[in-house]
C-alpha positions in Angstrom: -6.6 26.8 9.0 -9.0 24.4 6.6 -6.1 24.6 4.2 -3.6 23.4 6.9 -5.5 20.6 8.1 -5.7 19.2 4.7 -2.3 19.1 4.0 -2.0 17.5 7.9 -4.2 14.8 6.5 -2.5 14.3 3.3 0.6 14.4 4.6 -0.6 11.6 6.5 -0.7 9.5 3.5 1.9 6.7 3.1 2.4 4.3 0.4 1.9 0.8 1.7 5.2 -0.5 -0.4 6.7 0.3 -3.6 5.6 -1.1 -7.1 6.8 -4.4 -7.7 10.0 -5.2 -10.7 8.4 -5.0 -14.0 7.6 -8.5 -15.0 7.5 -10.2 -18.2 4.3 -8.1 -19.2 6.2 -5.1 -17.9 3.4 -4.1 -15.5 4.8 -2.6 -12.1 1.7 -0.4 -11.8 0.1 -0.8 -8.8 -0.2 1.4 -5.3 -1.8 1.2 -2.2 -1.9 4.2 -0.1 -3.5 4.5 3.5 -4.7 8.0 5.1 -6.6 9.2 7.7 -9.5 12.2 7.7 -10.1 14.8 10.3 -13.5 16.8 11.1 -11.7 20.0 9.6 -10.4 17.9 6.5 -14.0 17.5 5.2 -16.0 20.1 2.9 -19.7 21.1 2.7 -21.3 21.1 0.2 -20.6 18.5 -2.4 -22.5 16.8 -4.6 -22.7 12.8 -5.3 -25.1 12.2 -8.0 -25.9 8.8 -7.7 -27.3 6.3 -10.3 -31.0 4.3 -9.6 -31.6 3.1 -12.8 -34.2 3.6 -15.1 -32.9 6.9 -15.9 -33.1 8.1 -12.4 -30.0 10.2 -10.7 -30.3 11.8 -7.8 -28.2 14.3 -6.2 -27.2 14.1 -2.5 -25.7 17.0 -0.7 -22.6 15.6 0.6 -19.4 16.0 3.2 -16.2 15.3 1.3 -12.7 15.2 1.4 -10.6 15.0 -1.9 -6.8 13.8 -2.0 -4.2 14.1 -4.2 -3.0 10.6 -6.1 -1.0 10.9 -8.9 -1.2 7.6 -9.5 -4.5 7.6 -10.8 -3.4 8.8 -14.4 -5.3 8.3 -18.0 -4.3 4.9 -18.1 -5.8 4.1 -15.1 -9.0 6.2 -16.1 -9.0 4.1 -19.5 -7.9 0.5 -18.3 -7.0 0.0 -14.7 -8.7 0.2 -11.7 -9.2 2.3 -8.4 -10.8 0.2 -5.3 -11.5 2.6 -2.2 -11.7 0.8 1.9 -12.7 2.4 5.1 -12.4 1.0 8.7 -16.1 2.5 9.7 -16.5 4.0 13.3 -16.5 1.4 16.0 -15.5 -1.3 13.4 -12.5 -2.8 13.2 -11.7 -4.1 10.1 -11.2 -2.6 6.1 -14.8 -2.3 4.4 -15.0 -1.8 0.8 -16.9 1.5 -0.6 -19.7 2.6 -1.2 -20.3 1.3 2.5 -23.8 2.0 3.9 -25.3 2.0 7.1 -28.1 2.7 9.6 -26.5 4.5 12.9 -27.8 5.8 16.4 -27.9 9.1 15.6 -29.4 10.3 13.3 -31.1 7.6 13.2 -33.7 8.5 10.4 -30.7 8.6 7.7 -28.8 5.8 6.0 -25.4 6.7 6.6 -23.5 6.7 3.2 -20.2 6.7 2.2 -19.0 6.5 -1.6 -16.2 7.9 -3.8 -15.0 9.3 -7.5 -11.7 9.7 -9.2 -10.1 12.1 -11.6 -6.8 11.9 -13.2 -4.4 13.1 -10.3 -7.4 13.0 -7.2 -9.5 11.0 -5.3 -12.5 12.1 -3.7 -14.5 10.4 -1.0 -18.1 11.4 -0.2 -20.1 11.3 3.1 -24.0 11.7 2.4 -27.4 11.2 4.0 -30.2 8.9 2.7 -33.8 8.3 4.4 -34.3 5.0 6.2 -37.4 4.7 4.8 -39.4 5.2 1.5 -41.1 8.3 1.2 -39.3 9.8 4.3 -37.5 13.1 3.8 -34.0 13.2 4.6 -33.3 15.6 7.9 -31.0 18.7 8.1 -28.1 18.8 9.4 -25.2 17.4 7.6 -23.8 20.3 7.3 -22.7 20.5 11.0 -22.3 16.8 11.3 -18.8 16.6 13.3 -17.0 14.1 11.2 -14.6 11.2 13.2 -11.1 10.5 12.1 -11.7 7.8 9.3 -9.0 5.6 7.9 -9.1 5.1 4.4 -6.9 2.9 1.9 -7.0 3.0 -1.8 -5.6 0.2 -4.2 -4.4 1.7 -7.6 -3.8 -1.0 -11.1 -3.3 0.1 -14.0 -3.0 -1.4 -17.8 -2.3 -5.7 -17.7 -2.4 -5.8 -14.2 -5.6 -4.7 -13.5 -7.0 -6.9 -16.2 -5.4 -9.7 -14.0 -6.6 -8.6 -10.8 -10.2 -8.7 -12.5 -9.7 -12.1 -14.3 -8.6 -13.6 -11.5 -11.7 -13.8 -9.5 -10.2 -12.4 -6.2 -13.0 -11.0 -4.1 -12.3 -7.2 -4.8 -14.5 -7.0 -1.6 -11.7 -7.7 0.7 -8.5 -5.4 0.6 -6.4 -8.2 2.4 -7.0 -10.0 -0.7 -6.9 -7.8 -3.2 -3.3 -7.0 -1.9 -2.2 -10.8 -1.5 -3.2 -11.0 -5.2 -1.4 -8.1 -6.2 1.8 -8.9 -4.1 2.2 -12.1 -5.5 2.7 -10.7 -9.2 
């Protein structure tokens, strides 16, 4: 049944347009893909090992759901770039990740949302922080029940990207991430 929701939810998955005509840099790498999540789309446990500095990584338990895109291939590993958005619960508008948040319930957890990629997948984490220095973080994620999420992911690769970075677009905002990238 798990295995059948998944490919429900990735089947869900539509690309946005097509890659533009290969330009005079010959760069027509770039995709932008919107799907949606289910409760029974998202695993338990993962692991998001996230960076404090100084030497410090921590390991969160997490929820997470992992997609198949092709289009994130060694050259976009290497050179390009991957840029992940959600439209949060009871917002209505595309917010970049990692996206965190204090919510009603639980409220004693920060409400954290973050994401890797490999070559051929991209994987999306759901995790629990405490609200408050030295607090611990409650059980219960396990049996969180999961909303539908939308997510969209913008992939570059090679020149491209390297233009999208230079040219000071706020990667921030997907509607203008994509303006950039259509006008190419």
């Amino acid at each position: 049944m798990l295995t059948a929701a998944f490919l429900i939810a990735l089947g869900a998955c539509k690309k946005e347009g097509p890659a533009g005509p290969a330009g005079k840099d010959g760069n027509a790498n770039i995709t932008a893909k919107k799907f949606t999540t289910m409760a029974s789309t998202w695993k338990y446990p993962g692991h998001y090992a996230l960076d404090y500095g100084n030497n410090q990584v921590k390991l969160h338990f997490s929820k997470y759901i992992t997609v198949e895109a092709p289009e994130i291939t060694k050259e976009v590993i290497d050179n390009g770039l991957v840029l992940v958005y959600m439209i949060p619960k009871g917002v209505h508008n595309w917010m970049p990740l990692p996206l965190s948040f204090q919510a009603v319930s639980p409220s004693d957890v920060v409400h954290n949302f973050a994401y890797e990629y490999r070559q051929g997948t991209l994987t999306i984490h759901y995790y629990w922080t405490a609200n408050t220095t030295g607090k611990q973080v409650p059980d219960g994620l396990e049996t969180t029940l999961m909303p539908f999420y939308n997510f969209r992911y913008v992939v570059a690769s090679g020149v491209m990207s390297e233009q999208l970075k230079s040219s000071g677009v706020d990667l921030q905002d997907p509607i203008a991430v994509e303006r950039v990238l259509s006008r190419r």
